[in-house]
N, C-alpha and C positions, 0 to 999 in steps of 0.2 A: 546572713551577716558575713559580709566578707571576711582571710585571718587575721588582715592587716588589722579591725574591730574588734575581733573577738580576742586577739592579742593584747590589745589595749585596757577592753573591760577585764582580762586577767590580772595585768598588771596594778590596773588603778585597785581592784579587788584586793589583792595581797599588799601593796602600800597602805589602805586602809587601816589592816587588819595589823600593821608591825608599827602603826603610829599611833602607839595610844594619846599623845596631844591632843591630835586631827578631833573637831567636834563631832558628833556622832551622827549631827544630818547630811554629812557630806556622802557616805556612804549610799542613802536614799535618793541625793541630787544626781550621782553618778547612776544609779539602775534607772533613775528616769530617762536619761538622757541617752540610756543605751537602748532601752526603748523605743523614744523617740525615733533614732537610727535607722531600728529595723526597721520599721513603720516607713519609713520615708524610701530606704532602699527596696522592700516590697513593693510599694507602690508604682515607684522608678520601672520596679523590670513587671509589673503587668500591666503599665501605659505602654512601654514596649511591646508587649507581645501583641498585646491589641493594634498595636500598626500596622506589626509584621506576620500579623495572619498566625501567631504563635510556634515559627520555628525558625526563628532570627531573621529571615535572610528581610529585603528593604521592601517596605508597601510598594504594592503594584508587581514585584519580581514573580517569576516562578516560584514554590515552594514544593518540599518535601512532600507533602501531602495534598493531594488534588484539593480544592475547594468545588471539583461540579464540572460538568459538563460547559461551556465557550457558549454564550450565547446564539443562538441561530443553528447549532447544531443537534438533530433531534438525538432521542435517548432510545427508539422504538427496539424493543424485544422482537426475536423470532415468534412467530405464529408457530402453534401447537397444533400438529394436523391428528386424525385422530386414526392413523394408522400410520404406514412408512409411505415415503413418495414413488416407491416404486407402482403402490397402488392406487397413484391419484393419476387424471389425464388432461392436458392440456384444453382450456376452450374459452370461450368466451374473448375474443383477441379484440386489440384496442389498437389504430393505428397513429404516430406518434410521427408528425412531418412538421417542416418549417426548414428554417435555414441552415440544413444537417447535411452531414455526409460523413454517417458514424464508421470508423473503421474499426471500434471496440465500442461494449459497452459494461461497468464495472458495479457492482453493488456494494456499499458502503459494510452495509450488515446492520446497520442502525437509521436506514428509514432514504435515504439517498440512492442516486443511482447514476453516473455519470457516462456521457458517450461523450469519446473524443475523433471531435470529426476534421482531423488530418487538415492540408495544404490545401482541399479546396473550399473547406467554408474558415479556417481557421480559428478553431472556437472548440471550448469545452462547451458543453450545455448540462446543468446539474437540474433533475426530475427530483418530485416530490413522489415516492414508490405509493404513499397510503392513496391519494389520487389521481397517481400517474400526469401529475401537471407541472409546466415548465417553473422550476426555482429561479435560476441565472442562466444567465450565458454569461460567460469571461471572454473574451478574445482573446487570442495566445501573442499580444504583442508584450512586448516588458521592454524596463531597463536595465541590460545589463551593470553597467556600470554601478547602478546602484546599491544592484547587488553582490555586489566586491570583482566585477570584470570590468576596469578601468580598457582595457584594451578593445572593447567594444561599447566603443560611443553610441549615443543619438539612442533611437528604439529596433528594437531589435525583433522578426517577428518568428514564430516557431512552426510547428505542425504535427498535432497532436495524435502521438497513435493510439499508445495505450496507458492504464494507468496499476496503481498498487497503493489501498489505503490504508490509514494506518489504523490500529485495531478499535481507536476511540471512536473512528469517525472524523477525525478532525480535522487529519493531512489527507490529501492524495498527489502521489507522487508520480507526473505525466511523463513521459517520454516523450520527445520531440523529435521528431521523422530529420527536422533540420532548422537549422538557426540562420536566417536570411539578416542582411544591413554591415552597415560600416566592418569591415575586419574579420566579414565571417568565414571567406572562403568560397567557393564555387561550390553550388547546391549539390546536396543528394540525389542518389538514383537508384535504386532497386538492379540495375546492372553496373554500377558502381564506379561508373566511364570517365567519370574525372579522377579516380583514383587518388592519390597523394594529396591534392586541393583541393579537395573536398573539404569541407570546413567541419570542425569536429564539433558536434551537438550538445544538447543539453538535457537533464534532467531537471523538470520546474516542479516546484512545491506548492500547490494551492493549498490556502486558506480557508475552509467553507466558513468559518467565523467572518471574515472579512469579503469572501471572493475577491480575493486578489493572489496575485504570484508573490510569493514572498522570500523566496529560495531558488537559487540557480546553484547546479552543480555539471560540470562541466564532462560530459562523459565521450564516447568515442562517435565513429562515423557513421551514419544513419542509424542509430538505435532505433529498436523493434520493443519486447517485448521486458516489462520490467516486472520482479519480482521482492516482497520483503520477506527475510528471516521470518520463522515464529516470533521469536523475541525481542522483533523490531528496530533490532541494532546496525543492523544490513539491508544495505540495495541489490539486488543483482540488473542488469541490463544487460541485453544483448548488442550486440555491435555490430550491425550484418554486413558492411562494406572494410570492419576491423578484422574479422575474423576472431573475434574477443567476447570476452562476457567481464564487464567493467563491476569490482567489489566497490560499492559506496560506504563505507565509516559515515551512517545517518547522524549523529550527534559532531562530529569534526566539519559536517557536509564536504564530503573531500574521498577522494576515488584513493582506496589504499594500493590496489592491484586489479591489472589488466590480464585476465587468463587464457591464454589462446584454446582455439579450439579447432575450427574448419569452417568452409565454406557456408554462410548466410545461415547464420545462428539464430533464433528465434525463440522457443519455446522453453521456459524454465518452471522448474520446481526445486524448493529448497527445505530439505528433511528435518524432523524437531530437534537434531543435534544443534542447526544453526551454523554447522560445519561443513556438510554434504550437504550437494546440488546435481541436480541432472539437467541435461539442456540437449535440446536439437539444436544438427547443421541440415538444413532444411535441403540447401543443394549440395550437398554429400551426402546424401541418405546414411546419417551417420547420428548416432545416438550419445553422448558424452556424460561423464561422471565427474565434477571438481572438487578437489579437494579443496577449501577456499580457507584456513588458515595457510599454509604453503605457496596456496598459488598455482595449483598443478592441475592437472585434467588430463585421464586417460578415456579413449576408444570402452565403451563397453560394446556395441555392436554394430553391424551394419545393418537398416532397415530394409524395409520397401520404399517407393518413390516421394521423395518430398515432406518428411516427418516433419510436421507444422506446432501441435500444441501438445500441452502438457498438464494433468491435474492430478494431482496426490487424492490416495481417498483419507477420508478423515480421521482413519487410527495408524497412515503412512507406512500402512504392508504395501501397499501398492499404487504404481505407476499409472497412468491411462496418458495412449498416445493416438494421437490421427496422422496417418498418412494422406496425406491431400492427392499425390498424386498416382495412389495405389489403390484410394477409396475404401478404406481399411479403420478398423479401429480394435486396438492391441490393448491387453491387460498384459503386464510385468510386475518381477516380484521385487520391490523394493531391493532389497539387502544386494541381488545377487545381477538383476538388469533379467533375469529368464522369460522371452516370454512367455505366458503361462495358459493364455487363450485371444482368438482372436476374431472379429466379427466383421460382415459387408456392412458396410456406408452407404450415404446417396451420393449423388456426384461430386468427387473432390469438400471432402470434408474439413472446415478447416479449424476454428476455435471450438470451445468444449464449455462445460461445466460441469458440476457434482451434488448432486441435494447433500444439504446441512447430515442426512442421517446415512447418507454413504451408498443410497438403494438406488439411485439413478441417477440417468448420462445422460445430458444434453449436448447434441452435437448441430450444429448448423453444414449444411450441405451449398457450396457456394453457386456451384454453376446448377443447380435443379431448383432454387430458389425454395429450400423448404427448413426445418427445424425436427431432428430425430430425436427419440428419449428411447434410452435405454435400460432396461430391467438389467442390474450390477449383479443380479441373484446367478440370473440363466444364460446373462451376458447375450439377450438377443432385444430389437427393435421392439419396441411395445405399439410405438405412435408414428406418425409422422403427419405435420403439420407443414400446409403452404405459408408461403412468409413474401415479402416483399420481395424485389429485385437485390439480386448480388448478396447474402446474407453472408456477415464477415464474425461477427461477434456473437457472444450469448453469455448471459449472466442468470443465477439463482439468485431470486430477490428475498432471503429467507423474510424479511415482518410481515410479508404480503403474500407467502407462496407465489408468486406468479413468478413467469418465463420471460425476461427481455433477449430481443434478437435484434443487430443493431444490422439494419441492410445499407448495404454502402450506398446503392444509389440516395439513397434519399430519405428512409425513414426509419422507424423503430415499432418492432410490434410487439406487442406484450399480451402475455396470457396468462392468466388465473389455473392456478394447477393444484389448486387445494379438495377439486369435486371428484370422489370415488369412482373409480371405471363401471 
């Protein structure tokens, strides 16, 4: 009962009580009626909740409280292997061709698995991991304007390198090599020759509820490699023609800061503070540490040739990095950048990954066309596995244990790494 009622039934209660005239059934007609009151104002606000999904806000809106996983989005748990993955081996390999030309390929962690195959096939393509079969393909063309860049008319098309999903499953958030059509600017180039006119890129939001683009955020020139906070509040992206690693504000969708760094940036990792980031300048052989409340980024070291990727292990004592063109692959100590040991690669190694339990390296080897796994215990080669042409990507599919390798020429091969050596 609201006070303005219960004020009321006080008062009429004590007028009662000071009017010995008043008949004495008036007193019974007033509690009924207060009665009544409640009754009709409870009712009122549990027709309401019932619209609003019970935490105010209007039927259909987000709410406080999840109501469940977006339709079309699976819910799949990690598989339980029955030891560490340091002791399982790669085999059984499936190959995955069509109209592809994966330059990444990314695991959801909930039953997805995404390759974005860049400027020549234009197109994301989203896999079913429990039977490795094709879900969608998106095409990477959009409207911008519609989604709030009125200064790029008509459609506008992108070229998909890498991605960053969000922990549900729901979002993945692409990086686009470069945003071609009305007002974009003169395209990208990996030597960066149009310099100044080069048209500044995008960061697109896919929807796997929908497959569609539903989000553009405007980030710098040729973006590469994009990374989210733990806590899902931040974007990192690299900016390899900016010399920048571009902070996204994910809820404002909007770039709060541009962090310089050095020469064709590429490779990030973002620490559980949600504060601290590392990143490669891939032609600097130069290794970087950002401060990203401030905005600052200092020199932690100088590498070997060509420091390409980046993966934290999963309790973030530590770094792993590939030197692609020293054929190298580095352990460092979180806190301090030290490194701490170091192991040979295949030729020119270039993207990575890390089993869910922290015991193995996935490295793809580009120019020898193969796929390495690394024992994280003894920090040496355990496997090596042939793969298609040009292998640029590799993903841990934790619901399936298996191995995705996304090979640029043309296809994707995947392998089951749940069977004991």
């Amino acid at each position: 009962m609201s006070p303005r009622n219960r004020r009321s039934t006080r008062l009429a209660g004590l007028h009662a009580e000071t009017d010995p005239r008043r008949p004495a059934v008036l007193p019974l007609l007033t509690a009924l009626l207060c009665l009544a009151l409640v009754i009709a104002v409870v009712g009122l606000v549990e027709h309401r909740r019932g619209a609003t999904g019970g935490d105010g806000g209007l039927l259909g809106e987000p709410s406080g409280t999840p109501s469940g996983p977006a339709e079309g989005v699976p819910t799949a748990t990690a598989r339980v292997l029955d030891g560490p993955s340091s002791g399982t081996r790669m085999s059984d390999r499936k190959r995955i061709t069509g109209d592809i030309t994966p330059k990444s390929v990314v695991a959801s962690g909930h039953g997805h698995v995404l390759a974005n195959n860049m400027l020549y096939s234009h197109s994301v393509t989203l896999y079913d991991a429990a039977d490795r079969s094709l879900a969608a393909t998106v095409p990477d063309t959009v409207d911008m304007s519609a989604l709030g860049f009125p200064q790029y008319p008509g459609t506008s098309r992108g070229a998909p390198v890498e991605a960053a999903w969000t922990a549900d499953g729901r979002y993945a958030y692409v990086s686009q090599y470069q945003m071609t059509g009305e007002g974009h600017g003169a395209s990208g180039n990996d030597d960066c020759r149009n310099g100044d006119a080069t048209g500044r890129s995008a960061l697109l939001r896919l929807d796997v509820a929908t497959m569609s683009w539903d989000q553009a955020i405007e980030v710098g020139r040729v973006p590469k490699f994009v990374a989210l906070s733990p806590d899902g509040s931040l974007a990192l992206v690299s900016n390899w023609c900016d010399r920048t690693v571009s902070v996204v504000d994910l809820e404002a969708a909007e770039v709060t800061a541009e962090i310089p760094v050095d020469s064709a940036p590429r490779g990030i990792v973002v620490l559980p503070d949600n504060e601290t980031a590392y990143v490669t300048a891939m032609y600097a052989d130069e290794l970087f540490r950002l401060d990203i409340p401030t905005g600052t980024s200092e020199l932690v070291r100088e590498t070997g040739r060509k420091p390409r990727h980046l993966v934290l292990s999963p309790d973030a004592t530590r770094v792993y990095l590939t030197e692609a063109g020293s054929d190298r692959l580095l352990e460092l100590d979180t806190a301090s950048g030290e490194v701490l040991r170091e192991t040979p690669t295949g030729r020119e190694p270039r993207s990575m990954d890390i089993s869910p339990d922290g015991t193995a390296l996935y490295v793809v080897n580009y120019y020898e066309d193969s796929v390495s796994k690394f024992d994280v215990d003894t920090f040496t080669e355990i496997q090596r596995q042939s793969v298609g042409r040009n292998p640029v990507g590799v993903a841990y599919e934790p619901t399936t244990a298996s191995v995705w390798v996304a090979n640029y020429a043309g296809s994707i091969d995947v392998f089951d790494d749940s069977g004991q050596a």
